[in-house]
GURO-674547 format. One line per field, with one value per atom (N, C-alpha, C): atom name; residue in one letter; residue number from 0; x, y, z. Coordinates in Angstrom, 1 decimal, padded with zeros to 4 digits. Example, Ala and Ser with C-alpha at 12.3 -4.5 7.8 and 13.67 -1.06 7.14 Angstrom:
// residues 2
a (N,CA,C,N,CA,C)
r (a,a,a,s,s,s)
k (0,0,0,1,1,1)
c1 (013.2,012.3,013.2,012.8,013.7,012.9)
c2 (-005.7,-004.5,-003.3,-002.2,-001.1,000.0)
c3 (007.8,007.8,007.8,007.1,007.1,007.9)
END
This chain:
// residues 79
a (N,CA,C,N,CA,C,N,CA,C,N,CA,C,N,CA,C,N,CA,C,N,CA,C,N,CA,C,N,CA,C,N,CA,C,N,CA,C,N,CA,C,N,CA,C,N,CA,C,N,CA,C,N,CA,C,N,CA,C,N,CA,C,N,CA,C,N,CA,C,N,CA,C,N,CA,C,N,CA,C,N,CA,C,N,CA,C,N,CA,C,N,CA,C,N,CA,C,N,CA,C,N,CA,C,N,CA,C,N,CA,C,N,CA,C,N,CA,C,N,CA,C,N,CA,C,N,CA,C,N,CA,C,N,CA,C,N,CA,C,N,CA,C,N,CA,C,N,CA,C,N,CA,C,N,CA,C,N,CA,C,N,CA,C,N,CA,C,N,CA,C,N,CA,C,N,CA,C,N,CA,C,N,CA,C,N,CA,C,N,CA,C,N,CA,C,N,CA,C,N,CA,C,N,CA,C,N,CA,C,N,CA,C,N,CA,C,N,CA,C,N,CA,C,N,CA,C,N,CA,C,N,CA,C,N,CA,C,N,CA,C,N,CA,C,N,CA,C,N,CA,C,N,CA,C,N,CA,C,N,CA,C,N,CA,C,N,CA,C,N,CA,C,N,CA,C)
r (x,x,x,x,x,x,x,x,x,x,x,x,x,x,x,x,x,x,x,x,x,x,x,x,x,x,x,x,x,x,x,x,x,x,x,x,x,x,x,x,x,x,x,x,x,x,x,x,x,x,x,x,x,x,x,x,x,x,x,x,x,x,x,x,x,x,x,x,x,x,x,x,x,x,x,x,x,x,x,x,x,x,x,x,x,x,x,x,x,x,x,x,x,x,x,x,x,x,x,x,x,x,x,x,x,x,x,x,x,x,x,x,x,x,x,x,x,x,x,x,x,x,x,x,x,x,x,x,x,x,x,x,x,x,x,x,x,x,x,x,x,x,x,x,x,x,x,x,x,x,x,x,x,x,x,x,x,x,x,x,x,x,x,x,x,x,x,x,x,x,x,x,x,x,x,x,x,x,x,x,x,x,x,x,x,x,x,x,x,x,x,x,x,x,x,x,x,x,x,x,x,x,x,x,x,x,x,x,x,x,x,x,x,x,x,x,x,x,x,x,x,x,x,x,x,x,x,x,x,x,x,x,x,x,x,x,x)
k (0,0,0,1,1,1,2,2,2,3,3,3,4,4,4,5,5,5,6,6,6,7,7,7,8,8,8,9,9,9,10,10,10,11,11,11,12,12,12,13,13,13,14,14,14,15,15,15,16,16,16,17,17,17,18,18,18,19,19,19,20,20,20,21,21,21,22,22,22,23,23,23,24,24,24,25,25,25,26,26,26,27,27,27,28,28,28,29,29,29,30,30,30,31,31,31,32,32,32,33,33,33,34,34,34,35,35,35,36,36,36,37,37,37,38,38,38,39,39,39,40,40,40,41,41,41,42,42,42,43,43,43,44,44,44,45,45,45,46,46,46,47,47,47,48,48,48,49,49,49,50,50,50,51,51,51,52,52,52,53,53,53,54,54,54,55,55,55,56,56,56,57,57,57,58,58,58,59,59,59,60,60,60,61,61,61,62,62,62,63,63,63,64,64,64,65,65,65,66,66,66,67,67,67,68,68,68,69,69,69,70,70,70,71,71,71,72,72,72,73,73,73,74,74,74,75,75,75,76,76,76,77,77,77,78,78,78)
c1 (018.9,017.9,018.5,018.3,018.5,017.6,018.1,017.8,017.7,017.0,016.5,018.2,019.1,020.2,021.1,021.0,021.7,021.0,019.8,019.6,019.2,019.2,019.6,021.5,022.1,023.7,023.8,022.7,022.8,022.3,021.4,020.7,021.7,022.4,023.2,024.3,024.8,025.9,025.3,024.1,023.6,023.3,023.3,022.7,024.4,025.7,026.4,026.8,027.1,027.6,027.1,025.5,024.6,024.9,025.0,025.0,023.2,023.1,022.1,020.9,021.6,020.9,020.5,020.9,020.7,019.9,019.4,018.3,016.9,016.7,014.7,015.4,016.0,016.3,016.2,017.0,016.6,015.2,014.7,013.6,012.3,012.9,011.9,011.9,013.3,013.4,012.9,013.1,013.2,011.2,010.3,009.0,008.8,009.1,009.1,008.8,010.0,010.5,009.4,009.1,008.2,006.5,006.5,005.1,005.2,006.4,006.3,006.5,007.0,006.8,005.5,004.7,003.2,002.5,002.6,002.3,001.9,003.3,003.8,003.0,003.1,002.4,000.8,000.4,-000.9,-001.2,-000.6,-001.0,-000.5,000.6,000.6,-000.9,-001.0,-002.2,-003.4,-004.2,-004.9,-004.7,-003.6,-003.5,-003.9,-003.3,-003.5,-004.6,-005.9,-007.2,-007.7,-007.7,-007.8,-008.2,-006.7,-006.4,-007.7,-007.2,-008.2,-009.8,-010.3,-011.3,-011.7,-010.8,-011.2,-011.3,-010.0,-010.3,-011.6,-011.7,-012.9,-014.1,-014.6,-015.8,-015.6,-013.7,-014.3,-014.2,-013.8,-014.2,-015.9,-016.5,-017.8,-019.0,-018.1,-019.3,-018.6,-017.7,-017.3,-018.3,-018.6,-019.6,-021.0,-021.2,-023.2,-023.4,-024.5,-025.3,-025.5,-025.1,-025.4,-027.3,-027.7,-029.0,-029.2,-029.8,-029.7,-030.4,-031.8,-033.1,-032.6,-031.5,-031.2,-030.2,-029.7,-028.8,-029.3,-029.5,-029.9,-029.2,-028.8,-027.8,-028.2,-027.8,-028.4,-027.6,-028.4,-028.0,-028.6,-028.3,-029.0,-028.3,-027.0,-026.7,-027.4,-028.4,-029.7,-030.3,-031.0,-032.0,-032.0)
c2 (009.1,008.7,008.6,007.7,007.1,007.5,008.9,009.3,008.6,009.0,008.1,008.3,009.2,008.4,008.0,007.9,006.6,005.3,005.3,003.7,003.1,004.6,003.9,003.7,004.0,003.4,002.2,001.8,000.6,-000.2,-000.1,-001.1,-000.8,-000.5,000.0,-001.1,-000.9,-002.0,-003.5,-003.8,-005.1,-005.4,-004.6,-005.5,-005.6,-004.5,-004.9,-006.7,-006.5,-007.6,-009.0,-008.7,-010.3,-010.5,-012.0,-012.6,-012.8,-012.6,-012.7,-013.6,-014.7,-016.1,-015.9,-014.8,-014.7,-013.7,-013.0,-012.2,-012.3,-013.7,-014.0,-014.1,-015.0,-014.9,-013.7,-012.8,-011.8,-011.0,-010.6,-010.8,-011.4,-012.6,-013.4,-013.0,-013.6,-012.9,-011.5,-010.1,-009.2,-008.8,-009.9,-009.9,-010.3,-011.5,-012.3,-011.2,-010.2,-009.3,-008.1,-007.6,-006.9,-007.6,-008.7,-009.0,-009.3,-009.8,-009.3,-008.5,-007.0,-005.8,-005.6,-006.0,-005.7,-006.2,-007.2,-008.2,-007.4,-007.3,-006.3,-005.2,-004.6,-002.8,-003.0,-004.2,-004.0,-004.8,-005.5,-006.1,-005.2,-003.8,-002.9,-002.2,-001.9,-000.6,-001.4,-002.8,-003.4,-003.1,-003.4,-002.9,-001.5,-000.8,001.0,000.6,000.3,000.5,-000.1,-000.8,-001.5,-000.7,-000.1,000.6,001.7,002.3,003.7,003.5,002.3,001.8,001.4,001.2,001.0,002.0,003.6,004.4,005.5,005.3,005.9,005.5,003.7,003.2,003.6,003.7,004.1,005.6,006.1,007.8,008.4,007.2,007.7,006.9,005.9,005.3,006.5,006.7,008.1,009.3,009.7,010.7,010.2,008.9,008.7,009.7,009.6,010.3,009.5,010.0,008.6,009.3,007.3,007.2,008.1,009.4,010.3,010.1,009.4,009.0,008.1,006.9,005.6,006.3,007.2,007.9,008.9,008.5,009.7,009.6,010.6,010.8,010.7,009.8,009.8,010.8,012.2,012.9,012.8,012.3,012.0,013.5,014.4,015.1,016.4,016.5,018.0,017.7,016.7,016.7,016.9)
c3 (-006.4,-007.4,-008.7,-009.1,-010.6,-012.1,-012.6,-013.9,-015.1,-015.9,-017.3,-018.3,-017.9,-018.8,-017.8,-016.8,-016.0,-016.5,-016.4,-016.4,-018.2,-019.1,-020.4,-020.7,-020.1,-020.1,-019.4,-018.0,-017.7,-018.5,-019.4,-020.4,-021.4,-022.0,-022.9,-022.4,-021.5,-020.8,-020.7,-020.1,-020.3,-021.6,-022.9,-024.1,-024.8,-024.3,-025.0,-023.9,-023.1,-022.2,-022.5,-022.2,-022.9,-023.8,-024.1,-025.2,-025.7,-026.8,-027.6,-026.9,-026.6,-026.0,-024.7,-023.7,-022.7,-022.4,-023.7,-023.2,-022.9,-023.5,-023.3,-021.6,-021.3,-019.9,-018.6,-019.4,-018.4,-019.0,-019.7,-020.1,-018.9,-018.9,-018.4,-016.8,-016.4,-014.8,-014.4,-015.5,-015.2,-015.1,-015.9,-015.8,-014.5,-013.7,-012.8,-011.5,-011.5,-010.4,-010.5,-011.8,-011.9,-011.6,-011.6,-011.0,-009.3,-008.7,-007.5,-006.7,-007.6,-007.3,-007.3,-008.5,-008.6,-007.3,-007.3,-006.0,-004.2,-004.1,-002.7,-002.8,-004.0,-003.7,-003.9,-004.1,-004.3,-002.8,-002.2,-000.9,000.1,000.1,001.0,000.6,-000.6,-000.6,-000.2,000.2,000.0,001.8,002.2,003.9,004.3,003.7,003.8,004.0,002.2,002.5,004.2,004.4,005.4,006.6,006.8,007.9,007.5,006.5,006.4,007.0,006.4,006.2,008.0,008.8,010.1,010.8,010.7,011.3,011.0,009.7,009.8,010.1,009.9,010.8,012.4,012.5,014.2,014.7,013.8,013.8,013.5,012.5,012.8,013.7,014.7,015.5,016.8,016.8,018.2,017.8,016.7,016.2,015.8,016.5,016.2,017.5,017.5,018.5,019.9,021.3,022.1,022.2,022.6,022.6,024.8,024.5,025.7,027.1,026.3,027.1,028.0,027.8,028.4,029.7,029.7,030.5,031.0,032.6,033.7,034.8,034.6,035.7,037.3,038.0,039.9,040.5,040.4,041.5,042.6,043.7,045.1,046.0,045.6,046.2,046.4,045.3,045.0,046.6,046.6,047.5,048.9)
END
């Protein structure tokens, strides 16, 4: 894992390295990547819900009540 003064020496190295002119550039790319990071994690969590959202409609139709009256059992072997 990558610490907050590792990755200010990495930016420390990219602003000496870039030239002036090349930074709306990365700038711009480095927005770019950050919106399809945004993108991804909201279309994984949009799946999660998903998923969640089905196990529990079918966790609570296994817990309705069965209708009991419609079901009689044929014991022919009492008689």
């Amino acid at each position: 894992m990558i610490g907050i003064s590792e990755l200010l020496i990495i930016a420390l190295a990219i602003i000496i390295i870039l030239k002036p002119d090349d930074w709306p550039k990365l700038v711009y790319k480095l927005g770019q990547w950050h919106q399809e990071w945004q993108r991804t994690y909201a279309n994984v969590m949009n799946d999660v819900q998903e998923i969640k959202d089905m196990a529990i409609e079918k966790h609570s139709i296994l817990d309705e009540p069965q209708n009991r009256e419609s079901f009689k059992p044929h014991d022919d072997t009492l008689k």
